[in-house]
C-alpha positions as CSV (number, residue, x, y, z in Angstrom):
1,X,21.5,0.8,-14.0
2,X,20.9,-0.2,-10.4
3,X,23.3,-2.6,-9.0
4,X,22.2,-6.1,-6.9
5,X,23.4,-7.1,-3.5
6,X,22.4,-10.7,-3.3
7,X,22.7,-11.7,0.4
8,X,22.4,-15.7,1.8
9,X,22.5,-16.8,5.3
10,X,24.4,-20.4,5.6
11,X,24.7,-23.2,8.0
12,X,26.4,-26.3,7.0
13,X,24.9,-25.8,3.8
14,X,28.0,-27.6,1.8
15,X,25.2,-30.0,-0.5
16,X,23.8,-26.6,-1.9
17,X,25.5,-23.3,-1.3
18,X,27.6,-23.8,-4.3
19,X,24.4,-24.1,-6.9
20,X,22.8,-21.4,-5.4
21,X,25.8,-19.1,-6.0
22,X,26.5,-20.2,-9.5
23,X,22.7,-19.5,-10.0
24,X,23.9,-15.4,-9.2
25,X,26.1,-15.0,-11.9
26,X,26.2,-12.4,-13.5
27,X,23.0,-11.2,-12.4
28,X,24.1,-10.1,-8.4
29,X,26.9,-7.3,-8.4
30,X,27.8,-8.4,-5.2
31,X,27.2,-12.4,-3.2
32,X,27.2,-11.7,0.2
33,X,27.2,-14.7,2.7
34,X,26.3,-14.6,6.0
35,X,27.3,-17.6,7.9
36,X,26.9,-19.1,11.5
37,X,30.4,-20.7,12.0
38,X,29.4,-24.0,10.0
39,X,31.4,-27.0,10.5
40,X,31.6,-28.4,6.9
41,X,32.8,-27.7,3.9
42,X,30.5,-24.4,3.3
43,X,33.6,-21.7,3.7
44,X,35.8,-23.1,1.7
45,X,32.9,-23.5,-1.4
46,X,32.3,-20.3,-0.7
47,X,35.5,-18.5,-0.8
48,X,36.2,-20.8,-3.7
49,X,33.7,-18.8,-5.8
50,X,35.2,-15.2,-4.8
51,X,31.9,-14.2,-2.7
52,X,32.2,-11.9,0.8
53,X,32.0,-14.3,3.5
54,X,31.0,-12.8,6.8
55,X,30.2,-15.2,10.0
56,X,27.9,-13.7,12.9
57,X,26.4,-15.5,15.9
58,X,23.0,-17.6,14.5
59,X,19.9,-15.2,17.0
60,X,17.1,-16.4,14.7
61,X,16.2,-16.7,11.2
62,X,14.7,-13.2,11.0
63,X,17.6,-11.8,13.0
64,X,19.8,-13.4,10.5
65,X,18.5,-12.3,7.5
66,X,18.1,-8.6,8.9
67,X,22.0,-8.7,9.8
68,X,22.6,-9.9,6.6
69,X,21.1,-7.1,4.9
70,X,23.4,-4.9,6.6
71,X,26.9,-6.1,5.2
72,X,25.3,-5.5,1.5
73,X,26.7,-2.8,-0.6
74,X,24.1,-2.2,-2.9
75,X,20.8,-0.7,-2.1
76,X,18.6,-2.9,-3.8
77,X,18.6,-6.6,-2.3
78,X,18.3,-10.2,-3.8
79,X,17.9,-12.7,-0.9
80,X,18.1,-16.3,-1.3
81,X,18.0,-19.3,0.9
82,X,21.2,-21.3,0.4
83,X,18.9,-24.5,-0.8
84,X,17.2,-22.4,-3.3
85,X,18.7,-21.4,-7.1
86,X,17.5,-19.1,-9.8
87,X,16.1,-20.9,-13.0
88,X,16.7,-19.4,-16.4
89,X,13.5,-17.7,-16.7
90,X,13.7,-16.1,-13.4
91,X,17.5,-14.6,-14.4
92,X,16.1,-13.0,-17.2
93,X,13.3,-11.5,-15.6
94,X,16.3,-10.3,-13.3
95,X,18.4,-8.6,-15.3
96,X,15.3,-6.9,-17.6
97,X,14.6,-5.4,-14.0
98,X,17.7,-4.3,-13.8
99,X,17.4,-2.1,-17.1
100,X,14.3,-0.9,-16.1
101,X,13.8,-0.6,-12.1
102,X,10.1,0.6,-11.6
103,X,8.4,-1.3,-8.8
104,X,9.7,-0.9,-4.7
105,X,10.0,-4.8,-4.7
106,X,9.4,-7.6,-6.8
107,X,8.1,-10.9,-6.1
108,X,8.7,-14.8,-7.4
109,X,6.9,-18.2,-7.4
110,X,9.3,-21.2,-5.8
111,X,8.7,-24.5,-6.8
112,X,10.1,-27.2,-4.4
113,X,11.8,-30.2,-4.7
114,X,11.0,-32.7,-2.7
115,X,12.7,-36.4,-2.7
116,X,13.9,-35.7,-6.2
117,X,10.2,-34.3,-7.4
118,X,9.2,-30.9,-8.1
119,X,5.9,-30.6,-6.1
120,X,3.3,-28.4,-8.2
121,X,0.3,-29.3,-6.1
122,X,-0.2,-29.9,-2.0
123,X,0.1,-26.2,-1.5
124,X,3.7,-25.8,-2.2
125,X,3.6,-24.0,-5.4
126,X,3.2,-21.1,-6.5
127,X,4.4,-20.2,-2.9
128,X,5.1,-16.9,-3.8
129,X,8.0,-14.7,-2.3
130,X,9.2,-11.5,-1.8
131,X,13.2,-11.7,-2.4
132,X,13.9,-8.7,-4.3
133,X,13.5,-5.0,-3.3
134,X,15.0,-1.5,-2.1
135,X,16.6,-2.8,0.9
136,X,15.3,0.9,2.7
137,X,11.9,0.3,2.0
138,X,11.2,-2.5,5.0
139,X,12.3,-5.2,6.9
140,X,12.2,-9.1,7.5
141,X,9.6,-9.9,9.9
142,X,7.1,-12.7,10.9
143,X,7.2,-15.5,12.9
144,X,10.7,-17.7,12.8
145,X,11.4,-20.1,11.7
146,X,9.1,-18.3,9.0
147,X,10.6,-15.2,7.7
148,X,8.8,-12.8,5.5
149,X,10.3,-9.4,4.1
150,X,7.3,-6.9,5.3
151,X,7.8,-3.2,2.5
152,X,6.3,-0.8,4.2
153,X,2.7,0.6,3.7
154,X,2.0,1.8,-0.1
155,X,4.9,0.0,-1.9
156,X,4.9,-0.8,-5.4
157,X,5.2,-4.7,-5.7
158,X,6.1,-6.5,-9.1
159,X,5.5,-10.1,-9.5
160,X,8.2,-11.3,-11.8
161,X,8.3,-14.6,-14.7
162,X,10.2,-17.3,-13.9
163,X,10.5,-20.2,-10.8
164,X,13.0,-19.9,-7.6
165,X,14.0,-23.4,-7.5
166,X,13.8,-25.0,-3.7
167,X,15.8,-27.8,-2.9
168,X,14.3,-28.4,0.0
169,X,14.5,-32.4,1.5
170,X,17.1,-35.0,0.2
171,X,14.8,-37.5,2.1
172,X,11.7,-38.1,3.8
173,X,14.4,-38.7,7.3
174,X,16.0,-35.2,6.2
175,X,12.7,-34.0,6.6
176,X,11.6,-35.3,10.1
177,X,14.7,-34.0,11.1
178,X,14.0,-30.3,10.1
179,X,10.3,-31.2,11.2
180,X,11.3,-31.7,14.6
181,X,13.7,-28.4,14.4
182,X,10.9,-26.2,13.5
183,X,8.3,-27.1,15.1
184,X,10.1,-26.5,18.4
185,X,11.0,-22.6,17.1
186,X,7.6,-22.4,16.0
187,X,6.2,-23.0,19.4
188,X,8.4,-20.7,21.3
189,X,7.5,-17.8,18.9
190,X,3.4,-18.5,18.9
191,X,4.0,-18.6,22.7
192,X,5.8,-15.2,23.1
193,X,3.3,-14.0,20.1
194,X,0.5,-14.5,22.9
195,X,-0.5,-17.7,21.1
196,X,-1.6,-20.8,23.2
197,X,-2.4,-24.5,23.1
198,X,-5.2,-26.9,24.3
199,X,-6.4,-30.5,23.8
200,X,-8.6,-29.5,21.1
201,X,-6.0,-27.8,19.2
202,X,-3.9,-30.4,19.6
203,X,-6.2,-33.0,17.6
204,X,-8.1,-30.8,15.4
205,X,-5.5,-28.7,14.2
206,X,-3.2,-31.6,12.5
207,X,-6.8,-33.0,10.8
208,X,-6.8,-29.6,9.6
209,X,-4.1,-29.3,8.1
210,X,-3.8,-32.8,6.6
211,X,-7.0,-32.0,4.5
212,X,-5.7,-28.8,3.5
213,X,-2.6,-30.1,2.2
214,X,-3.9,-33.3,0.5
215,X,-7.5,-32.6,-0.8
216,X,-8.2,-29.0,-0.6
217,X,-4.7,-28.3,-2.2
218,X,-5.1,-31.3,-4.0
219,X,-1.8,-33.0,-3.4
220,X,-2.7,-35.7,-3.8
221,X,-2.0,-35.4,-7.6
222,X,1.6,-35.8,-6.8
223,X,1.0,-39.4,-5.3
224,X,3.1,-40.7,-2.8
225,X,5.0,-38.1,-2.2
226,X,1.8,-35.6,-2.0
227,X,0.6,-38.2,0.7
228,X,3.6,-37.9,2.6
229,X,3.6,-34.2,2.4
230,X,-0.1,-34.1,3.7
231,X,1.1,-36.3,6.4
232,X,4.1,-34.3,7.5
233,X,2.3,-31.2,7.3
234,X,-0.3,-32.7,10.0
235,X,2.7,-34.4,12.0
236,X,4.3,-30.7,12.2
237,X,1.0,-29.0,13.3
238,X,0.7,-31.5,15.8
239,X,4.4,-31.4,17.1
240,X,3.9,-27.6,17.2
241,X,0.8,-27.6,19.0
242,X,2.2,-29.9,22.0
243,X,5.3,-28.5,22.4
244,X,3.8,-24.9,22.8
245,X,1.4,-26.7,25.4
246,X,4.3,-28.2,27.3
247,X,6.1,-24.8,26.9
248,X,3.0,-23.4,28.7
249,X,3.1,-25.6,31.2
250,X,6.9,-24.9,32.0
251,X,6.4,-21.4,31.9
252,X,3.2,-21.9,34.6
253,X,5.5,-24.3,36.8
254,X,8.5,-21.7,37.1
C-alpha cells in the first residue's frame, strides 16, 4: 500500500489550519507544513496536532508549494491549501486509492464557501484540481498567485468522487483585502510573462469578466452573493489590468 505525504503551505492561517489537518486523519501518513514565519497562533495549532512543521522564506506561491514538496517523505503527494478540508466522500475515495494505486495523479472538484454559502454556480464549482499524484511525475507551475501542478506529458489522470471543501472569504472586506493582494502578484507575473496592458483592456476586460461570472456561469442563481462575486471578479480584472499598466509604465521610466 502506497503511503501519502500530505504537504500545506501556511501563513497566519490560525482560523483554518486546524480543520484542514483534522480533515487528514487517517488518510495522510505524514502532515507536512510548510510555513512562512506566521505571527499567530498557526505553530502552536500545528504542533498541537503532532504534524512536521518546517518554516522557509515566503518566494511565491509556486516557489512555496514546490519547496514544500521537498521536505515530504512519501513519494506520492496530497497538497492542500490551509483554508481548504477533505469532505467525507473525498476521504473515501482517498483511502480506496490507496488500496489500489493505478493512475499517475488524481484529480477533485472544490466547492467554495463564500460568506457562509457554498457557491455551486458563478464559475466556482466544479473548479477542478489536481492535488494528488506521484510527486516525480511533475511540478507546480503557472502563473502566481495561481498555482497549478503541471504532470508531465502522457500521465494517467484520475478524477476522484467527493468535494475539497474551500473556505475561502469570512467576509466580503476579507475578500477586497485578498483582492487587492492578488491582483498586484498577478500583474507582476503577466508582465514578466510578456503580457501587457492598454486602455481598452482596462475597460473591456472587467465587462468581460462580469458577464462571464454572472450570466454565462449563471451566478446569478446564488443571489446576492453570486452578484457580489460577478462584481469582484470584474473589480479584480480591472485592478489587475491597471496595475500591470502602471507596472509598465515604471518599468519604461527607469
Amino acid at each position: 500500500m502506497p503511503q501519502i505525504s500530505a504537504v500545506i503551505i501556511t501563513y497566519n492561517e490560525e482560523q483554518n489550519i486546524g480543520r484542514c489537518i483534522d480533515s487528514l486523519q487517517g488518510v495522510a501518513d505524514e502532515i507536512v507544513i510548510v510555513d512562512s514565519f506566521s505571527t499567530d497562533g498557526t505553530e502552536a495549532i500545528c504542533l498541537k496536532r503532532g504534524v512536521k512543521f518546517v518554516q522557509h522564506k515566503f518566494e511565491g506561491h509556486i516557489e512555496q508549494k514546490n519547496y514544500a514538496i521537498t521536505q515530504a517523505t512519501h513519494p506520492c503527494v496530497l497538497s492542500l491549501d490551509a483554508d481548504e478540508a477533505l469532505d467525507d466522500e473525498l476521504r473515501q475515495s482517498i483511502l480506496a486509492v490507496k488500496e489500489n494505486w493505478t493512475a499517475d495523479g488524481y484529480k477533485m472538484n472544490r466547492v467554495t464557501n463564500y460568506c457562509g454559502k457554498w457557491m455551486w454556480y458563478g464559475g466556482w464549482y466544479p473548479d477542478t484540481k489536481l492535488r494528488l499524484w506521484k510527486s516525480h511525475k511533475g511540478a507546480w507551475g503557472g502563473l502566481n498567485p495561481h498555482d497549478e501542478f503541471m504532470m508531465e506529458e502522457g500521465a494517467k489522470i484520475v478524477h476522484l468522487k467527493g468535494n475539497l471543501l474551500h473556505y475561502s472569504y469570512y467576509s466580503v472586506e476579507g475578500h477586497i483585502s485578498q483582492m487587492n493582494k492578488f491582483s498586484s502578484i498577478s500583474a507582476k507575473s503577466y508582465y514578466d510573462k510578456g503580457k501587457r496592458s492598454n486602455v481598452f483592456l482596462i475597460v473591456t476586460k472587467p465587462l468581460v469578466a462580469f458577464l462571464k461570472a454572472y450570466l454565462l456561469k449563471r451566478g446569478f442563481l446564488s443571489g446576492y452573493y453570486g452578484f457580489v462575486i460577478g462584481i469582484m471578479d470584474a473589480q479584480t480584472t480591472f485592478l489587475k489590468y491597471v496595475k500591470l499598466r502602471e507596472y509598465q509604465q515604471q518599468q519604461k521610466n527607469k
